[in-house]
N, C-alpha and C positions, 0 to 999 in steps of 0.2 A: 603616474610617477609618484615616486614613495619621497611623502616631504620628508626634509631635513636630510634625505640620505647622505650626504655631502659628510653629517658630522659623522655619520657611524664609522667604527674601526673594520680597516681590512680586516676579510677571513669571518667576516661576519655572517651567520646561516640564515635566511627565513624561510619562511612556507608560505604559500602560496596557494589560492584557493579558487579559480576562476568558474564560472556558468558558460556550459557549453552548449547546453539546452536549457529552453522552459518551456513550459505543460499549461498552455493556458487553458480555462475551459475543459477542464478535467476533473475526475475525482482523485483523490489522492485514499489510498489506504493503504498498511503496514503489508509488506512483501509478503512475510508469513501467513498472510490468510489467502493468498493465490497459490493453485493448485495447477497441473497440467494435465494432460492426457491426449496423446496423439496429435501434440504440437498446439494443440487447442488449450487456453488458459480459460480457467473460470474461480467462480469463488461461491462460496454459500453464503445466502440471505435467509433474514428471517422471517419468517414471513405466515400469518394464521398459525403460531405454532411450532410449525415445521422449519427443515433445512429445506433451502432451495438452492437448486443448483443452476447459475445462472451464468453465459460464457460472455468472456468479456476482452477488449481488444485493450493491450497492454500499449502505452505508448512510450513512456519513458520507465526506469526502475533504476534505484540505488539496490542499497544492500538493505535497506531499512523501507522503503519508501514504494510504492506503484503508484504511476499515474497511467489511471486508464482514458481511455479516449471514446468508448462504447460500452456500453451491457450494464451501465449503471445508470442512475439518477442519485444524485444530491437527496441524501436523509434516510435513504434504505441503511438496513438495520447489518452488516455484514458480520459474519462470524468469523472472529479470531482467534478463536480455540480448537484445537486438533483432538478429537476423539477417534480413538480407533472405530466405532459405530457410527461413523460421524458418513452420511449420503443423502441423496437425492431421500425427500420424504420423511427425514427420521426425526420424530417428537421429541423438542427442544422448549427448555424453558432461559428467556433471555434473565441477566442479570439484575434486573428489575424484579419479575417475578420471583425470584428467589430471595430475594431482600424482605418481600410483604409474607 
């Protein structure tokens, strides 16, 4: 219940925001680094170096947002940058590296 609504004037607009799901026990990372392929979602990790491609079970998703629910652990390194060279294998240096 919205306090005080009593005093607000007719014809009065809000918004509204409610939780229809929550993702407990999940990793959360940014939409745009999941990819598809024959209904199958994955994402790249970094991993010695390389891109690794690793498949992952999506549970919830905004427009900004994935929670996945498998094919991750907490602290892996995921890549959020689209290169067109960008596969399974391909020699990457993380944002770290390129700083020193």
């Amino acid at each position: 219940m919205l306090a005080d609504a009593a005093d607000l004037p007719d014809g009065t607009t809000v918004e509204l925001t409610t939780v229809t799901h929550v993702a407990d026990n999940s990793v959360l990372i940014p939409y745009d680094a999941l990819y598809f392929e024959g209904g199958n979602a994955y994402v790249y990790v970094s991993q010695d170096g390389k891109a690794v491609k690793k498949l992952v079970t999506v549970y919830l998703y905004s427009t900004d947002m994935a929670a996945l629910s498998a094919g991750l652990f907490a602290g892996q390194e995921i890549i959020t940058t689209w290169a067109p060279t960008l596969k399974d294998g391909t020699l990457i240096k993380t944002s770290t590296e390129k700083e020193q």
